[in-house]
Phi, psi and omega in degrees: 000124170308107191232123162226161207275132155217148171273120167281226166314077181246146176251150181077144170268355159308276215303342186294313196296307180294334175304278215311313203265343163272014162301301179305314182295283169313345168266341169275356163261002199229153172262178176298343196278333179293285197304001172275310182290008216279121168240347208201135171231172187222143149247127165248096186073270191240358191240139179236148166260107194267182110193162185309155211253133194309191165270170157307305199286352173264352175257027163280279162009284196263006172267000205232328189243010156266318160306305177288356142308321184265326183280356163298287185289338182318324197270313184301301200325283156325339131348098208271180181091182189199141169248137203220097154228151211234131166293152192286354172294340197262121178285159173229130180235151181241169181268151167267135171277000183268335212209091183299104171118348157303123141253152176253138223228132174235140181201120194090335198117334174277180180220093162309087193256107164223196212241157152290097130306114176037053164064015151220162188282132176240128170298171169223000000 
């Protein structure tokens, strides 16, 4: 697939400079008949991206290898639940369900239930 580089808006001659040689660098590769075809652009910061529109057969192609992706990931997705793992240096705090405004703190292994104060934890 036919992809070319173009500079919008660039402020400054740093960013003018990287556009411009990655304009240069992506227009010598592609011929006019790609660049006649430019259906989609994508932009990132000051850089626009174009490009040409697939064939059928690559986007069969890629509908086919998006589908065997997703029959893939199905056991993960579906799967209920989250897995959290945390160095045991690192606090993991919870809502408490017994104590509306309680957390509980777990850190080391031990497990701690207080408030938040002025953005630190106080036991109760």
């Amino acid at each position: 697939m036919a992809t070319k580089v173009s500079k919008t808006r660039a402020k400054g001659a740093r960013a003018a400079t990287q556009v411009s040689a990655l304009t240069q660098v992506a227009t010598t590769h592609f011929s006019a008949r790609a660049v006649e075809q430019v259906v989609g652009q994508i932009r990132f910061g000051r850089v626009v991206v174009e490009t040409a529109k697939p064939s059928a057969a690559q986007a069969k192609i890629n509908i086919d290898a998006g589908r065997s992706a997703l029959v893939r990931a199905k056991a993960v997705l579906t799967r209920p639940g989250v897995q959290v793992r945390v160095d045991p240096k690192v606090p993991l705090y919870r809502a408490d369900p017994a104590t509306p405004g309680v957390l509980v703190r777990t850190l080391n292994g031990q497990v701690t239930r207080g408030r938040m104060v002025a953005g630190r934890f106080k036991p109760v």
